[in-house]
C-alpha positions in Angstrom: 1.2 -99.8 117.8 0.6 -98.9 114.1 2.6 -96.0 112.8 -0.4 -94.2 112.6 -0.4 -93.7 116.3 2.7 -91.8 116.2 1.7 -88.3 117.8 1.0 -86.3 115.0 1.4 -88.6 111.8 -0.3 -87.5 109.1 -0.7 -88.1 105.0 1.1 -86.5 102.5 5.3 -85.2 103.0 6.3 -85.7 106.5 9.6 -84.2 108.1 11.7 -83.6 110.9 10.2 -85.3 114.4 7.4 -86.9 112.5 9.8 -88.3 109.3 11.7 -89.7 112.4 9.9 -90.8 114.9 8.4 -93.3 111.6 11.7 -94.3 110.8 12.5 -95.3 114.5 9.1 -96.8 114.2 10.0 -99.1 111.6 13.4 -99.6 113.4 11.2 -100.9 116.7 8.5 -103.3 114.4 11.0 -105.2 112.1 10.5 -103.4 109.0 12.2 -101.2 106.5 10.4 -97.9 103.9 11.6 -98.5 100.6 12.7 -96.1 98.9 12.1 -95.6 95.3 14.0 -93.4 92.2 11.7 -91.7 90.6 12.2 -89.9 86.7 8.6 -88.6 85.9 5.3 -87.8 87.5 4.6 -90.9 86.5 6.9 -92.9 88.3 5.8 -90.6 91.3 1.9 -92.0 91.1 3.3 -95.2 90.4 5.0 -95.1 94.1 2.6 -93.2 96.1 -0.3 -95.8 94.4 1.2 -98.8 95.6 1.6 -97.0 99.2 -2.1 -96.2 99.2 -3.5 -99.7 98.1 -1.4 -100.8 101.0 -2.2 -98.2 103.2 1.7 -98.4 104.1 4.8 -95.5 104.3 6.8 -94.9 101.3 9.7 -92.7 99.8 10.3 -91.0 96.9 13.7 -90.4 95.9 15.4 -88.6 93.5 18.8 -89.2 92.0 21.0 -86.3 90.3 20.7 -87.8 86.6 17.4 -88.7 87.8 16.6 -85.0 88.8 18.0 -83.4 85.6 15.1 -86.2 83.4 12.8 -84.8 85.7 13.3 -81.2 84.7 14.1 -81.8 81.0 17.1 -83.2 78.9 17.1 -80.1 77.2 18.0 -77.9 80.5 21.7 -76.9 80.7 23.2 -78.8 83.8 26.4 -77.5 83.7 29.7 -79.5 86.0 29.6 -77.3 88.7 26.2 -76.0 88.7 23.7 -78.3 87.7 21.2 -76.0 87.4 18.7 -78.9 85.8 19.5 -81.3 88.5 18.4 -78.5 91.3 15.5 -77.6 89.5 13.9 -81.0 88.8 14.6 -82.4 92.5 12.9 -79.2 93.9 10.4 -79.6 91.2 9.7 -83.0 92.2 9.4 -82.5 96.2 6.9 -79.9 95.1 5.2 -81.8 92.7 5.2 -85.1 95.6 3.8 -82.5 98.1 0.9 -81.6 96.2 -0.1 -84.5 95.5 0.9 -86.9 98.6 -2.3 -86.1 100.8 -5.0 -87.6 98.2 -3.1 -91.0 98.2 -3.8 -90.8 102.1 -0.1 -92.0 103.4 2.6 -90.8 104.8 5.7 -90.2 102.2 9.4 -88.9 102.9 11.2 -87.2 100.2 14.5 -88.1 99.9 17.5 -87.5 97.5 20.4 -89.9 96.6 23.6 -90.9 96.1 25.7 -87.2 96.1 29.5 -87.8 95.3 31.9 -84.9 96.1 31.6 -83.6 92.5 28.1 -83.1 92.6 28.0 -81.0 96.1 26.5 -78.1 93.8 23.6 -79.9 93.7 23.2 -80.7 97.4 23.6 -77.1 97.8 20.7 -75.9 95.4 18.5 -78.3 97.2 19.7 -77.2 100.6 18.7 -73.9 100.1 15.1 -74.8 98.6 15.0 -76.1 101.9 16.0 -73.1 103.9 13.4 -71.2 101.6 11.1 -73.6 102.4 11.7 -73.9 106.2 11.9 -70.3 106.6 8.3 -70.0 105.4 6.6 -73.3 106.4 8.6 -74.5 109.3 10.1 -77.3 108.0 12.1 -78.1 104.8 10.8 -78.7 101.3 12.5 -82.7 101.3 12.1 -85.1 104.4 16.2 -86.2 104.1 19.2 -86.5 101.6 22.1 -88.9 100.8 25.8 -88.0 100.7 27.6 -90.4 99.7 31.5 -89.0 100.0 32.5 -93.2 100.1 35.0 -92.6 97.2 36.7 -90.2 99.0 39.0 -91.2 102.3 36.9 -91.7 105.5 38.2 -89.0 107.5 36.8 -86.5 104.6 34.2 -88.5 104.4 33.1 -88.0 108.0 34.3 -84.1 108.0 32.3 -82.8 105.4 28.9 -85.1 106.4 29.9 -82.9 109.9 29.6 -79.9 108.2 26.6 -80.9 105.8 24.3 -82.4 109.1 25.3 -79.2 111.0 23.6 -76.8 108.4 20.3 -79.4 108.5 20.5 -79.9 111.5 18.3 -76.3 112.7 15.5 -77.6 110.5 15.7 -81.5 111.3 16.2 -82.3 107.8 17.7 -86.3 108.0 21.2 -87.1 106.4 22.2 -90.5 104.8 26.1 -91.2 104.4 27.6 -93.8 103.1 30.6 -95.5 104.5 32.3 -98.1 102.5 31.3 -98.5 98.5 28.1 -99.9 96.9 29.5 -102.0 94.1 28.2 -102.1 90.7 26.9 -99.2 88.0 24.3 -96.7 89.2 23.1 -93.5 87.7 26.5 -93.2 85.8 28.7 -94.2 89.2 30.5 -97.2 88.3 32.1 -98.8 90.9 32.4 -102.0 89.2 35.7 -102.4 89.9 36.2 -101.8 93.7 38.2 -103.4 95.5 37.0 -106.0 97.2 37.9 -104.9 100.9 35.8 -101.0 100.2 32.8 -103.5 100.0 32.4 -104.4 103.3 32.7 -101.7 106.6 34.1 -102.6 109.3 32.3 -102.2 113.3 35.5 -99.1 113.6 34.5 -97.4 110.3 30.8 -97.1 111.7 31.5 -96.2 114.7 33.4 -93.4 113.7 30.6 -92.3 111.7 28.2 -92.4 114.8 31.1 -90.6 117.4 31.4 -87.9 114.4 27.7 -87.2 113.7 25.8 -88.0 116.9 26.9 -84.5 118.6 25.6 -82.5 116.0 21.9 -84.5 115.3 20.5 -87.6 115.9 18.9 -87.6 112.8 21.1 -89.1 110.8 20.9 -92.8 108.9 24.8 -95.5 107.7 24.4 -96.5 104.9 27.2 -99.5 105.3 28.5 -101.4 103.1 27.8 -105.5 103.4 28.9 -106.1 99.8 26.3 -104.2 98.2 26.1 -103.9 94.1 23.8 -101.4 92.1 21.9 -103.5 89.8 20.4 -107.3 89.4 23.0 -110.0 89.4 22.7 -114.1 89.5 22.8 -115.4 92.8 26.3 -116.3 93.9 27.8 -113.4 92.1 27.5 -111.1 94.9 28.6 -112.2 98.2 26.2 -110.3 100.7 27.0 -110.4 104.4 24.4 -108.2 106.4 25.1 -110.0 109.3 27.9 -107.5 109.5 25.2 -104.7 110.8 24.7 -106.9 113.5 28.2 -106.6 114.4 28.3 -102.9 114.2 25.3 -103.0 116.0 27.1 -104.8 119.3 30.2 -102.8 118.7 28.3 -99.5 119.2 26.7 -100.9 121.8 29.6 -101.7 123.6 30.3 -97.9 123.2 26.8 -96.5 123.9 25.3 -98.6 125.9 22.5 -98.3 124.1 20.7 -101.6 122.3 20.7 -100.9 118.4 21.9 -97.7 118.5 22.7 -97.4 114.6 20.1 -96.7 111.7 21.2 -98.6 108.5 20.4 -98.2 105.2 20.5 -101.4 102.6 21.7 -99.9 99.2 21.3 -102.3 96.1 17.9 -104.0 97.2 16.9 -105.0 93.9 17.9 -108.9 93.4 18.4 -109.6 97.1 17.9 -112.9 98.3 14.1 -112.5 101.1 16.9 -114.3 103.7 19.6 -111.2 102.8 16.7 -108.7 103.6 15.4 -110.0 106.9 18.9 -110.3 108.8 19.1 -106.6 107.6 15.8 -106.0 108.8 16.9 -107.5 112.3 20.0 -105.5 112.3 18.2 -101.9 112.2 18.0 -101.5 108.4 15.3 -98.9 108.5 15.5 -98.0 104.6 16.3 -99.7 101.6 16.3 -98.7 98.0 15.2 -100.5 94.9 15.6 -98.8 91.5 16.5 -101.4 89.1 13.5 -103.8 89.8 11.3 -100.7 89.2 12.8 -99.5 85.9 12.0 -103.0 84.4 8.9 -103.3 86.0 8.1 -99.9 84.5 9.8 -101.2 80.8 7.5 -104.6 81.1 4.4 -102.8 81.6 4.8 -101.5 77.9 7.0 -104.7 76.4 3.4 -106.8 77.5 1.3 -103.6 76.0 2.9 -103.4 72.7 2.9 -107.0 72.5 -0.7 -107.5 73.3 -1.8 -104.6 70.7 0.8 -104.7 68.2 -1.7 -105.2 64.8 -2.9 -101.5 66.3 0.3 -99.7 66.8 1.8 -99.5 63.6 -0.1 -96.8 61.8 -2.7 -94.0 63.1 -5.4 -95.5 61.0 -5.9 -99.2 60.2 -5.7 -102.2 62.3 -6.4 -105.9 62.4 -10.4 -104.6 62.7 -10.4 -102.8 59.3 -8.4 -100.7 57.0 -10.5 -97.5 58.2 -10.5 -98.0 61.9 -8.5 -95.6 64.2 -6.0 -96.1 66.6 -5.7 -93.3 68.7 -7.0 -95.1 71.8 -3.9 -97.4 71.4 -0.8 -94.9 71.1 -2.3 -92.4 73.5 0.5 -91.9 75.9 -2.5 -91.8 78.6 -2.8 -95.8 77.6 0.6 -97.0 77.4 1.9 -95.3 80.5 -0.7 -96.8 82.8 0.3 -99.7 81.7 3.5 -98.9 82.5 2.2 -97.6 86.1 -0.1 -100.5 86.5 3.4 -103.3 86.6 5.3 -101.0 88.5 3.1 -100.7 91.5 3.0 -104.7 91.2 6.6 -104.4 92.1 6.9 -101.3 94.5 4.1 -103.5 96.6 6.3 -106.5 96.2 9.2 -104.2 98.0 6.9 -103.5 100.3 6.1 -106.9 101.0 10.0 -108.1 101.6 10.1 -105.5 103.8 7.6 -106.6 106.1 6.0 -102.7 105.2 2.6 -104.3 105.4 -0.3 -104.2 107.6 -0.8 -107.4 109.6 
């Protein structure tokens, strides 16, 4: 069946029951949402476009650095309050609400990678949600990331307990990660990881799933099967998702219960198609791409500025004539469709390795 014959699926920001019932959905047809950063409205339209022309699920996400751009470099954002950060990822669930319906597809709204020192920002956003639930009946973002993987596992797992238990009255969806996405993200560099923190173990997830499970079902693993932030040449990165698989039978073995884990694939951008569809058979129901994006974003105006450089070096005069304007060519409305136009080339192209297209 097509995810629009899930009971109650709608367009526009979906949460709770609906946001996962459509992740199990994906789980059951062999593909994967992607889920993309997002820094600006722009980037927002960019997203929710792409999901329209393909009449096809997407998610926004928001990163903390990514957040605090959203609500303006010039905010304070203080260690231990990152007041900018809350602001511009509530900000931008608003702003992704609004507009979601006219694009005519379901979206989740999601937040990312949270590391133990920025658990002030999880808060702020927690209680937007609480606000929001306690007026609207469900909360202001569809799910959020923590990712306590620097931290030992047992911590890990305690404090995700603690976290899912406060969501878990108004089915708001937690990612975790267990294990370490290698590589330089958002100003997290885990470049130099040891080699072993790359790849989880069947025991580590499992203890995520005996931890969680009692409190919610709503919760996604984001494991890690030597996953790096970032593009890299092929060979440089040794990626072994048939590791989910194996977690997969392991919890099985405990459960029961076929599939019984719902992974997430951090560092999509780069992957190898082959990498993607072993995931995608292992119960990767998310993935996240931000670094094919920003350059996608970055070529749209590299190929503008190219293309129309004679008429973007001075307000008045061009190769046409000394007198002519150029206005039409350094209006930001011009150069950042541009920008939009390459961008939801690529978010489609996500969509597409994904198998998040209609048949």
């Amino acid at each position: 069946m097509s995810f629009w014959d899930i009971p109650g699926m709608k367009a526009g920001v979906v949460t709770g029951d609906l946001a996962w019932s459509l992740l199990q959905h994906a789980k059951s047809n062999g593909y994967a949402i992607p889920a993309f950063n997002c820094t600006s409205s722009s980037t927002i339209n960019s997203v929710l476009e792409a999901g329209a022309k393909l009449n096809r699920p997407v998610m926004v996400q928001f990163s903390e650095g990514g957040a605090a751009f959203m609500a303006g470099k010039s905010l304070p954002n203080e260690k231990g309050k990152l007041q900018a950060s809350i602001l511009g990822a509530v900000a931008g669930a608003h702003l992704v609400r609004a507009v979601a319906p006219a694009y005519g597809i379901p979206v989740l709204v999601h937040s990312d990678h949270c590391a133990k020192k920025l658990l002030p920002w999880f808060d702020g956003m927690l209680e937007a949600d609480e606000a929001f639930f306690k007026a609207h009946g469900e909360p202001l973002f569809s799910s959020h990331m923590l990712d306590l993987s620097e931290e030992p596992d047992e911590e890990n797992i305690a404090i995700c307990k603690k976290y899912l238990t406060r969501m878990a009255p108004m089915k708001c969806i937690l990612e975790m990660e267990i294990g370490i996405t290698g590589g330089v993200e958002d100003g997290v560099d885990n470049s130099g990881t040891a080699s072993e923190k790359l790849y989880s173990t069947p025991e580590d997830v499992w203890a995520v799933y005996a931890g969680l499970s009692p409190i919610s079902p709503m919760f996604t693993i984001a494991a890690a099967f030597g996953n790096v932030h970032g593009v890299y040449k092929a060979g440089n990165v040794v990626l072994k998702p048939e590791l989910l698989q194996d977690c997969q039978n392991y919890a099985k073995s405990k459960t029961g219960t076929d599939r019984p884990l719902n992974f997430v694939f951090h560092g999509g951008s780069g992957s190898e198609k082959h990498h993607i569809a072993t995931a995608l058979a292992a119960g990767v129901v998310k993935m996240n791409v931000d670094t094919d994006t920003q350059w996608a974003y970055w070529e749209g105006l590299l190929k503008f500025y190219k293309a129309k450089e004679g008429y973007l070096q001075v307000q008045i005069g061009n190769p046409e004539g000394a007198d002519k304007p150029n206005k039409s060519y350094y209006d930001p409305r011009k150069w950042i469709r541009e920008c939009e136009v390459t961008m939801v080339a690529r978010v489609q192209e996500s969509c597409q390795d994904l198998s998040n297209v209609n048949p």
